[in-house]
N, C-alpha and C positions, 0 to 999 in steps of 0.2 A: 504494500500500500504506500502509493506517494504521497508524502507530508508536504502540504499546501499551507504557507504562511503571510500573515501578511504584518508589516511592521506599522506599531503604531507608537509614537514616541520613543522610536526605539527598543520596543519589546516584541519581539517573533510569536503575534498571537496565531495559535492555527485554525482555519478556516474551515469550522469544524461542525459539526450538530451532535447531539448527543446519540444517536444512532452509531457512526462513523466512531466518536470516539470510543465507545462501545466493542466495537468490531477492529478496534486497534489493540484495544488493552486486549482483548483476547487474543488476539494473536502475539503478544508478548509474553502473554502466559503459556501460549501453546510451545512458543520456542524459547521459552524461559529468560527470554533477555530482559536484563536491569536496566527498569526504567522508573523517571519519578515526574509526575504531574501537579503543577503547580495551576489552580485554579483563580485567574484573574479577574478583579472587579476594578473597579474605578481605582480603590486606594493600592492598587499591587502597581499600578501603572503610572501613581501620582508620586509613592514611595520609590519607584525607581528612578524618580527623574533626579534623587537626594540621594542616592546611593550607589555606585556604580556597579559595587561587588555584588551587589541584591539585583541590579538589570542582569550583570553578567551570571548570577545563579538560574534567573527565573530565564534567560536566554540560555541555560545549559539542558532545562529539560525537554524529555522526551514529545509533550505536549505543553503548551499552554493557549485554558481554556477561556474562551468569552464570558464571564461568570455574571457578568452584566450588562442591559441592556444599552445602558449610556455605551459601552465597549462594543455591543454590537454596532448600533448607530455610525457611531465613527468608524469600523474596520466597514462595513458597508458605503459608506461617503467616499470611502478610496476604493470600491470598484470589487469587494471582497460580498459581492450580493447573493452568494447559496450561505452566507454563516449563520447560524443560530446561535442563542443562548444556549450555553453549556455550565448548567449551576450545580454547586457541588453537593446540595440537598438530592438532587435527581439522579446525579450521575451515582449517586452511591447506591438509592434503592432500584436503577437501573441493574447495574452493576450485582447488586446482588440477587435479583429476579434472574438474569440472563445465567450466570453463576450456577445454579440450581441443580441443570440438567449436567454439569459441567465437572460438578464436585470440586469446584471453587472453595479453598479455604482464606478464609474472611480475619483479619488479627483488626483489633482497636486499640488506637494510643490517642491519650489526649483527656480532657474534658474531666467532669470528677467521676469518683465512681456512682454515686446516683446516677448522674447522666450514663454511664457506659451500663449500667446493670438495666436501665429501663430501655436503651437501644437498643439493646440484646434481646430483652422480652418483647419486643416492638417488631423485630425483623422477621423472628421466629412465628409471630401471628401473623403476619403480613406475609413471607415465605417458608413454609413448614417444611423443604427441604434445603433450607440454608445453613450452611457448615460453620460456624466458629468457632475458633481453634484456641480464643487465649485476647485477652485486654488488659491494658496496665494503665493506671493513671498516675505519671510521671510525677516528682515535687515538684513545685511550684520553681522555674529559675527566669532571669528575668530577660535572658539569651538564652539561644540555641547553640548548641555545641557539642562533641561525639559525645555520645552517650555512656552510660558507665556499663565495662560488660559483663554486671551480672543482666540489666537490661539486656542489651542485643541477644544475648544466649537465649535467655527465657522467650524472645523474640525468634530467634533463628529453631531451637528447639521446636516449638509449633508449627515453623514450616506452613507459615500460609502466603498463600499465592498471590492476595492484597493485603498491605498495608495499609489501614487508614490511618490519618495521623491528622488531628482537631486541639490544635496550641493557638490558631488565628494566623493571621499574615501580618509582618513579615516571619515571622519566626517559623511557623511550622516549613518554609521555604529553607530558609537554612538549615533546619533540624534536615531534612530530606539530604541535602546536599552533604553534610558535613557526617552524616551514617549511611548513605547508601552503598560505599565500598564495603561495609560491613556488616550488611543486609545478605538473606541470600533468599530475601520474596522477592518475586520478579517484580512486582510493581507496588509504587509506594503514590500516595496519593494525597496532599494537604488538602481538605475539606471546612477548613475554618468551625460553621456555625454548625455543620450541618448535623452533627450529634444532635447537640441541642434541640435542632427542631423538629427530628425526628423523632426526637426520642419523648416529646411534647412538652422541655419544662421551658419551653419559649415560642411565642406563638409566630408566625409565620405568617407574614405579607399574605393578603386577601390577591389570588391569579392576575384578576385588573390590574391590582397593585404592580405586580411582579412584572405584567406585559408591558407595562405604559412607563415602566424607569422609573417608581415611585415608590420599590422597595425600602429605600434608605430613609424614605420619609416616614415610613409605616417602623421603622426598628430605631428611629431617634427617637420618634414619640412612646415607643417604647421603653427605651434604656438611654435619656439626654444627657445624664453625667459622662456615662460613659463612654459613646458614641457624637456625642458634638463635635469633636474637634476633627475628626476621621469622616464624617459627613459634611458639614458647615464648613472648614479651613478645608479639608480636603478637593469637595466637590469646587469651589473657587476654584482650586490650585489646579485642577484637571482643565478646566475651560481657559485659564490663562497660560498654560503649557500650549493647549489645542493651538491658540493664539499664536501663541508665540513661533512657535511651528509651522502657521502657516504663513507667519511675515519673512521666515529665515528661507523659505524654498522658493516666496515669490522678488524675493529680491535678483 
């Protein structure tokens, strides 16, 4: 399968839908190559314009997906018009639907364990032949960094074929980067929120919401302490990047 990309502020998103990337990751599983997917929204794209080693990680992996629709909008404006949103709540319980027939083993890192113990009872009603193998929820550090190996062991010991990993962006980006040589699941996958909101202890943007680019409105009025400055300073920061990008190509 040829990977189709297209660059937006300098990040290689691929030109992707969730179907496609679906039928990617499978086959990285069939042929067991190491791969790691970083799932982009507005702030992975705003955050890389402030960091170079964070563009050049999230330009390292195997996929990176449209996770928002403002990111569709724009890779579509440059001519990028079969992309879809690729959101990392979907792409998981695609991912482990499709998985099923597959005998797909499923690992979880991230999130607390309430959340990982109720997405666990969550997947298993929702697919009764899904396989998971093993979840750890990490200490809390305030960077990403190789892991300690009684970690990886207990991680490689389970021996499952996806890694999710729900630390948030940027970090679970680099946690992917800085362990994946010593990983031996074919694919690793940062999914941010998406524990949380499948596992229900956070509610999740009404579809209107989600289709129309009005997610981040619906999770600031949710959570505004937390989320203001990554919503509010960020979404600015994305529009005056756009900007500024397009004065430096038409000069």
């Amino acid at each position: 399968m040829i990977r189709q990309t297209i660059e937006l502020l300098g990040v290689n998103v691929d030109i992707i839908n969730p179907n496609k990337a679906c039928e990617r990751i499978a086959q990285w599983i069939l042929e067991k190559k190491k791969s790691y997917v970083c799932v982009a929204p507005v702030s992975t794209l705003v955050d890389c314009q402030k960091d170079q080693l964070y563009k050049d990680i999230v330009n390292q992996a195997s996929m990176v997906t449209p996770d928002g629709m403002p990111v569709v909008w724009l890779a579509r404006s440059k001519g990028a018009k079969q992309i879809e949103r690729t959101y990392g709540p979907d792409l998981l319980l695609k991912l482990t639907d499709v998985g099923q027939s597959k005998g797909w083993r499923h690992f979880f890192y991230g999130a607390t364990q309430e959340t990982c113990d109720l997405l666990e009872r969550r997947l298993k009603y929702l697919f009764t032949d899904v396989n998971i193998v093993g979840k750890i929820v990490p200490p809390f550090k305030t960077k990403a960094e190789k892991e300690s190996e009684d970690i990886l062991f207990q991680i490689n010991k389970a021996d499952p074929d996806i890694l999710w990993i729900a630390l948030g962006s940027p970090k679970q980006d680099y946690w992917m980067y800085h362990n994946r040589p010593y990983l031996n699941a074919s694919v690793l996958v940062g999914v941010g929120a998406a524990f949380d909101f499948i596992s229900g202890l956070k509610p999740q943007a009404p579809q209107w919401m989600r289709n129309s680019g009005l997610e981040w409105l619906f999770r600031l009025c949710c959570e505004p302490k937390r989320l203001w400055r990554r919503y509010l300073i960020g979404n600015a920061l994305f529009v005056f990047y756009i900007l500024k990008d397009l004065l430096r190509k038409n000069k």
